[in-house]
C-alpha positions as CSV (number, residue, x, y, z in Angstrom):
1,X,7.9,-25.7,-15.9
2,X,8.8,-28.0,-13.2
3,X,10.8,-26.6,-10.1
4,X,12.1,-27.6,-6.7
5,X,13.4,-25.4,-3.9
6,X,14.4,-25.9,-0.5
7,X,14.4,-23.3,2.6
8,X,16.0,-23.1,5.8
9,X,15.5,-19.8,8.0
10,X,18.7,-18.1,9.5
11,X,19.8,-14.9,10.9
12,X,20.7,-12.0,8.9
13,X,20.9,-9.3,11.8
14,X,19.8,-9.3,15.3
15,X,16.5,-7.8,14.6
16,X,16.0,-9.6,11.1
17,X,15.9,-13.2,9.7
18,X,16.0,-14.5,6.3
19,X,15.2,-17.2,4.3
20,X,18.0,-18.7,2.9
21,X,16.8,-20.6,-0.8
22,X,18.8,-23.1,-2.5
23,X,17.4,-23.5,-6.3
24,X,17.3,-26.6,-7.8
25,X,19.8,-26.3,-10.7
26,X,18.1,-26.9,-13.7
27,X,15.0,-24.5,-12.1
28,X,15.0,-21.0,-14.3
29,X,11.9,-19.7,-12.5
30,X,10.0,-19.0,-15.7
31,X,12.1,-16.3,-17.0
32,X,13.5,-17.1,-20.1
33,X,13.6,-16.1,-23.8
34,X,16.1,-13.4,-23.3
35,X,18.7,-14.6,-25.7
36,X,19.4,-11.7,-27.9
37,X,19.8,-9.8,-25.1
38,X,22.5,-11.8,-22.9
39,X,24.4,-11.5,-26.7
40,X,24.7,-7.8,-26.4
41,X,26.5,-8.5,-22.8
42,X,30.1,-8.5,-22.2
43,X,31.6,-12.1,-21.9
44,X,34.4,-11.6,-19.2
45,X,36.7,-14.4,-18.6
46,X,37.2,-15.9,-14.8
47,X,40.6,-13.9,-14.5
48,X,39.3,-10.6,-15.8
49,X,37.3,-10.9,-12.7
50,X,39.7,-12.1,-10.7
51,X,42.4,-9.1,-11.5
52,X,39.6,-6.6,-11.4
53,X,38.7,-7.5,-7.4
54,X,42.3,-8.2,-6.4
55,X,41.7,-12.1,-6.2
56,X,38.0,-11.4,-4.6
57,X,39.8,-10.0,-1.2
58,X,37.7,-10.0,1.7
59,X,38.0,-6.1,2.5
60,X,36.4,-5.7,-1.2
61,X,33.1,-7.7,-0.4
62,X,30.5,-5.4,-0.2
63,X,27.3,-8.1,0.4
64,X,26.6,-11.2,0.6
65,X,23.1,-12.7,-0.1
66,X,21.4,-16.0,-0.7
67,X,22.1,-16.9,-4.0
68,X,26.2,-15.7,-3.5
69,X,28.9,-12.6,-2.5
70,X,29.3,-9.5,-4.2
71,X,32.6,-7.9,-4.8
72,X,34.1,-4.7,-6.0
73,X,35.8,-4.5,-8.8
74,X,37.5,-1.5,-11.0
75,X,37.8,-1.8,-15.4
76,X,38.8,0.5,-17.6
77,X,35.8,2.5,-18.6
78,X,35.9,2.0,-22.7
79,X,37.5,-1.3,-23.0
80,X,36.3,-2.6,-20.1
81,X,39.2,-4.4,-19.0
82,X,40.7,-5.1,-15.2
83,X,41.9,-1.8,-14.2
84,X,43.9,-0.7,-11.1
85,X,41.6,-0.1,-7.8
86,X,41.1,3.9,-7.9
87,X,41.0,4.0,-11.6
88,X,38.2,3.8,-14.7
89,X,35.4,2.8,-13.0
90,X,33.8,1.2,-10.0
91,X,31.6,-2.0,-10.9
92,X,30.0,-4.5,-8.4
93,X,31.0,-8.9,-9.4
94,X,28.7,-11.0,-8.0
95,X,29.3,-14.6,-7.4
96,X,26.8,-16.8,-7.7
97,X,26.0,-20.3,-6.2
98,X,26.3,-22.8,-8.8
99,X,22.2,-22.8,-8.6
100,X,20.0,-20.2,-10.7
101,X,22.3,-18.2,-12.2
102,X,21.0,-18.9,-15.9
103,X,17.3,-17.7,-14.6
104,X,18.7,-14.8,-13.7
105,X,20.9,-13.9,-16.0
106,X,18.4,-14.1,-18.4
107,X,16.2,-12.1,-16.5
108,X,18.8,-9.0,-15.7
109,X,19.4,-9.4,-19.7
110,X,15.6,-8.7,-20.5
111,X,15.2,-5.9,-18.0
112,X,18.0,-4.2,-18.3
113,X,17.3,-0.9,-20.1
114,X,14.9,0.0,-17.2
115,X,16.5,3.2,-15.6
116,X,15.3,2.1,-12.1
117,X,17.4,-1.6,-12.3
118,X,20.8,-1.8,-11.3
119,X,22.6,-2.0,-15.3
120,X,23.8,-5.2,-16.0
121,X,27.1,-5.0,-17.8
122,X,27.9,-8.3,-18.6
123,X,28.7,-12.1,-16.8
124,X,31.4,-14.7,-16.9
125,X,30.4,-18.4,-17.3
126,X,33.3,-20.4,-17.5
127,X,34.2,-23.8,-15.5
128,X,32.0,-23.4,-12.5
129,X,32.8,-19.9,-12.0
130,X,29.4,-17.8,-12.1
131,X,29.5,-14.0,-12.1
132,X,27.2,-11.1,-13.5
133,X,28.8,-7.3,-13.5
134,X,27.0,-4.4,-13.0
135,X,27.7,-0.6,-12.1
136,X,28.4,-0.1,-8.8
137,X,26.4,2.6,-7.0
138,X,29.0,4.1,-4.4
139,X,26.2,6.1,-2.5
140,X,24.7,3.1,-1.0
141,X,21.6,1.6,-0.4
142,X,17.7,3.1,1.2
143,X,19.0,1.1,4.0
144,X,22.0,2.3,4.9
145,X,20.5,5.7,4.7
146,X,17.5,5.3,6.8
147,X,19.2,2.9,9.2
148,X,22.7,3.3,9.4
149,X,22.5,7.0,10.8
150,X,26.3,7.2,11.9
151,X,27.8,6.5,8.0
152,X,25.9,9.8,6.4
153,X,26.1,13.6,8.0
154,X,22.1,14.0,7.1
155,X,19.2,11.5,7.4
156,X,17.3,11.3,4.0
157,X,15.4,14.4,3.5
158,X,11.6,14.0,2.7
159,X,11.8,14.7,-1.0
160,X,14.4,12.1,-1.3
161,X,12.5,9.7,0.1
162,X,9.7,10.4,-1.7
163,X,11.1,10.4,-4.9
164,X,13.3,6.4,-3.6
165,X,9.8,5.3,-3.2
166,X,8.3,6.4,-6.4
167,X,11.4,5.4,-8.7
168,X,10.6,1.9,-6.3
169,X,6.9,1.8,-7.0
170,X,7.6,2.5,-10.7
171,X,9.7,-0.7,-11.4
172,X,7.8,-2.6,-9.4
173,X,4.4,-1.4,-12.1
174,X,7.3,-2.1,-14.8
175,X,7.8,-5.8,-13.3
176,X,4.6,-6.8,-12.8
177,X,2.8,-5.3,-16.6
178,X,1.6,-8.1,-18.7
179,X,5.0,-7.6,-20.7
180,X,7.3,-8.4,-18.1
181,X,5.3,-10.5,-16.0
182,X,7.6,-11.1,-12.8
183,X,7.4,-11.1,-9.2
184,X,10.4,-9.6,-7.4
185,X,9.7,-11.4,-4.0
186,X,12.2,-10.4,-1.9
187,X,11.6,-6.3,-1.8
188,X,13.9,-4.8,0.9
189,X,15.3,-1.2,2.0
190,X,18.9,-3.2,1.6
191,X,17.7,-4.3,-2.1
192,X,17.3,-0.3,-3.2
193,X,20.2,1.2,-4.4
194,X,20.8,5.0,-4.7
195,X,22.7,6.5,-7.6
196,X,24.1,10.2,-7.0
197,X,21.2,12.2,-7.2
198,X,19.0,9.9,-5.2
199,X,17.0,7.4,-8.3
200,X,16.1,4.4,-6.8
201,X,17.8,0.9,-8.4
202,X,16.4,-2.3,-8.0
203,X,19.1,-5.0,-7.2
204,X,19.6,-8.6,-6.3
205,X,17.1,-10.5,-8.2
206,X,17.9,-14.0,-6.9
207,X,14.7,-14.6,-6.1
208,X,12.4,-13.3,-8.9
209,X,10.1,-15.2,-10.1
210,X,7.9,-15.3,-13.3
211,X,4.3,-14.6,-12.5
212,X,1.0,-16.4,-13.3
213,X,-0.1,-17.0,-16.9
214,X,-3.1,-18.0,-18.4
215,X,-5.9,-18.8,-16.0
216,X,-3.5,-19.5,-13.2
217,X,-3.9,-16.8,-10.3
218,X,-0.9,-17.5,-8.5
219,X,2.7,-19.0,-8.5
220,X,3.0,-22.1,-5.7
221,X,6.3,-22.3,-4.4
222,X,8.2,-22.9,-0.9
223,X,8.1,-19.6,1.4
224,X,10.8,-17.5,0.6
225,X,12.2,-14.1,1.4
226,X,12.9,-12.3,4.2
227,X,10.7,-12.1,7.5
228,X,8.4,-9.0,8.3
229,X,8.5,-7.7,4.8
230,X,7.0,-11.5,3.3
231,X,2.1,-11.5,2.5
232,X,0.5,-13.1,5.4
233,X,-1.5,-15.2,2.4
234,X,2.1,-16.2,0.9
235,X,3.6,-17.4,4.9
236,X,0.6,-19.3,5.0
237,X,0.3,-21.1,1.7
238,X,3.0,-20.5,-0.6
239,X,0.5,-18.6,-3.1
240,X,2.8,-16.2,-4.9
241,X,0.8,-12.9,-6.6
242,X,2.0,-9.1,-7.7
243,X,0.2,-8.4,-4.6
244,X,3.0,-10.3,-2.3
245,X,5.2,-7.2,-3.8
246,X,2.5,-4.7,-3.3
247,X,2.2,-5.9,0.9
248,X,6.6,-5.7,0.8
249,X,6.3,-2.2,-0.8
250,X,4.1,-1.1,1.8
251,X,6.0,-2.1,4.0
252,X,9.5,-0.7,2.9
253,X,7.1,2.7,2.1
254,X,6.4,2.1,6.3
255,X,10.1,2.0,7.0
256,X,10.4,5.3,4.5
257,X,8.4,7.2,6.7
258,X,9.3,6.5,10.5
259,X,13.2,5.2,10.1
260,X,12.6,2.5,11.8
261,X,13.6,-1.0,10.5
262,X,9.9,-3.9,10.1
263,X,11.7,-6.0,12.6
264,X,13.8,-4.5,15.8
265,X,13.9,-6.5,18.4
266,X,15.5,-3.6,20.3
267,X,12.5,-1.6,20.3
268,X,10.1,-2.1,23.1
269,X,8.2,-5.1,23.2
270,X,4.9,-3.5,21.7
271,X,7.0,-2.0,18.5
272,X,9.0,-4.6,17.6
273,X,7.0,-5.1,14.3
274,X,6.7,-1.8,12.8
275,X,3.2,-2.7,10.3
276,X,1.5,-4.0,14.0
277,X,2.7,-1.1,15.9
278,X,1.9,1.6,13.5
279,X,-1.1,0.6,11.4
280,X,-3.1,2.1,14.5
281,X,-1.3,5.5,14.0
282,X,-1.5,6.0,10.5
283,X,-5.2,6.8,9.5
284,X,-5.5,9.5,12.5
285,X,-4.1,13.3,11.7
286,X,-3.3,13.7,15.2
287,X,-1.4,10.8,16.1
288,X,0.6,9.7,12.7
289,X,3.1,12.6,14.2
290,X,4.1,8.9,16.5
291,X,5.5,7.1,13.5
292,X,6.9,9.7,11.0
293,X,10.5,10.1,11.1
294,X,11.1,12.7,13.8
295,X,14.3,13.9,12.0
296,X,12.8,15.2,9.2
297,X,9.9,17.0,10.5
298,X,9.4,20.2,9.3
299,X,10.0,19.5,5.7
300,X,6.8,17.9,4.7
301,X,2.7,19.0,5.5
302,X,0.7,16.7,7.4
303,X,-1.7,16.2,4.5
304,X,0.8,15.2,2.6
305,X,2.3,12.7,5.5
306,X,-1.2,11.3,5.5
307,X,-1.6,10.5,1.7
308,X,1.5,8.5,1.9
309,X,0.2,6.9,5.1
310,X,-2.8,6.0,3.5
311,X,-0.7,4.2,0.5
312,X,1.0,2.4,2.9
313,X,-2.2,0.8,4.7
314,X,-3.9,0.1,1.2
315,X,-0.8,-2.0,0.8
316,X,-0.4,-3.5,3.9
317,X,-4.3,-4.7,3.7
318,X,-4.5,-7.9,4.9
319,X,-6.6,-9.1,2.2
320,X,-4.4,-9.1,-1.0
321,X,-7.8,-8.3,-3.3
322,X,-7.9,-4.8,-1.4
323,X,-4.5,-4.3,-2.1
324,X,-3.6,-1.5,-5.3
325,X,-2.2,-2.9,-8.4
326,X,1.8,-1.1,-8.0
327,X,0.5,1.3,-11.0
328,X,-2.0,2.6,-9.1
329,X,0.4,3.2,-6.5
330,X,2.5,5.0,-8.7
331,X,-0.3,7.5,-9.4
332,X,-0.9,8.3,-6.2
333,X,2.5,9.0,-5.7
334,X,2.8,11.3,-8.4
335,X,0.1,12.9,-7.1
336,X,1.8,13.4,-3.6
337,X,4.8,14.5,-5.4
338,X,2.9,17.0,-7.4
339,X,1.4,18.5,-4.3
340,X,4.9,18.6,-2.5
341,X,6.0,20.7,-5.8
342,X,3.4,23.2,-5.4
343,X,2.8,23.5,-1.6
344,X,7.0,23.5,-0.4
345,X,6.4,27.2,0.2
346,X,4.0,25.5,3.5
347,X,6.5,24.1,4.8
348,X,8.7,26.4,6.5
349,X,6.0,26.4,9.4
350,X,5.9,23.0,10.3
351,X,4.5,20.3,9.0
352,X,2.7,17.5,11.5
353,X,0.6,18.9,14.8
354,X,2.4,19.2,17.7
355,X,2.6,16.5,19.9
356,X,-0.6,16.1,22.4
């Protein structure tokens, strides 16, 4: 299938840019066949939409992205109708660009039963007016948790971020199996959701993409994404692979452990890219201490620290064949998370080696 893109870079926060994509409009990306799925959706008209945000007010725009804004909205929770803000329940409205909202609609509609997605509850279509619905997750995203440190009253214990980057690592291995076949491509702390009790969601899938088939080895497109999280072998030549996700997930799992953001141009010169600062740090016992998260110290063992580390620099290898498929990275997770289980009792004396 024929496609056509066009990038231009621009600046998403002072220590971050993006790539902001425009798809060509009759481009679906690959992902299609997903039909008897979009049926089972809920087909909301334009003024449903339009009653349940309060006219799309600014002071109810919770992002805005690439590919369009996102809104919140409030419907009644069995009929699903516009409902009064504070009532039934919360959902988030995007609006969409007129380009690639078919692709991924389609694509929300085939994945949707995945408990670590974002649920898709249904889209409008009407006119040019482009919108999908889904539940609204009102405690946040891994970034504003990691990042954001004046918002919450505790930084993200270890456990939780242990088990965000496990429910992330396990729908990133549910992406990329021969079933599904897609490339998320844009992996980002601000792309995981949290739901109540801390299960990772996988949002914004703008830029998805269907993988390789056949005897192909990679996708070619136009760079896309967003700087310091983007394979050095996909800035260079536009080869697409799972292992462009696996490089992003190590380094989101990077920003898991030490709170700090990829790209900071407020940190000293040396550290302003957290994968060229840190990679040093990670593989020694003595000095990983340097790039954990000094706020939650104490709650995790320093072997453990150091199998996550070692996940981490197995993703971020610069050589994507030495990278580890995502379900492989889920097993070694599990594994951490079944040692946490059985040594928390270790933990009440400490947990990395004092500083030297």
């Amino acid at each position: 299938m024929g496609c056509c893109f066009s990038a231009s870079i621009k600046s998403e926060n002072p220590s971050r840019k993006v790539v902001n994509i425009t798809h060509d409009s009759k481009q679906q990306d690959g992902l299609t066949g997903g039909s008897n799925k979009v049926s089972q959706l809920k087909i909301f008209k334009y003024d449903e939409l339009k009653t349940a945000t309060r006219h799309f007010r600014p002071h109810n725009m919770v992002g805005e992205g690439a590919s369009g804004r996102v809104f919140k909205g409030w419907l009644d929770e069995q009929t699903l109708a516009p409902a009064k803000p504070g009532t039934g329940i919360i959902v988030a409205v995007k609006k969409f660009n007129q380009e690639g909202f078919e692709g991924h609609k389609e694509l929300m509609a085939q994945i949707n039963h995945h408990p670590n997605i974002v649920k898709l509850i249904g889209y409008c279509l009407e006119d040019d007016h482009r919108f999908l619905v889904s539940e609204f997750l009102t405690t946040g995203s891994l970034e504003n948790h990691l990042f954001l440190r004046t918002s919450y009253d505790e930084p993200l214990s270890w456990s939780n971020r242990m088990k965000i980057a496990l429910g992330t690592a396990k729908v990133l291995a549910f992406l990329h199996s021969d079933e599904v076949n897609v490339i998320y491509r844009d992996l980002k702390a601000s792309h995981i959701l949290l739901d109540s009790n801390f299960n990772a969601k996988l949002s914004d899938f703008s830029l998805a993409r269907g993988g390789p088939s056949g005897d192909e080895s990679h996708v070619s497109t136009r760079v896309m994404g967003t700087f310091g999280f983007a394979a050095p072998e996909y800035i260079a030549t536009g080869h697409l692979t799972k292992k462009c996700d696996v490089y992003s997930f190590g380094v989101v799992l990077l920003e898991i452990l030490s709170g700090k953001r990829a790209l900071d141009r407020n940190r000293p010169a040396g550290e302003q890219n957290l994968v060229e600062w840190a990679k040093p740090y990670l593989l020694s016992k003595r000095r990983i201490f340097k790039v954990m998260d000094a706020r939650i110290a104490g709650q995790y063992l320093a072997s453990e620290a150091m199998k996550v580390a070692k996940i981490a620099i197995q993703c971020l290898s610069v050589q994507p064949q030495f990278r580890p498929t995502m379900a492989d990275v889920v097993r070694a997770l599990e594994q951490v998370q079944d040692s946490s289980d059985t040594g928390s009792s270790s933990r009440s004396s400490g947990s990395v080696p004092e500083q030297r």
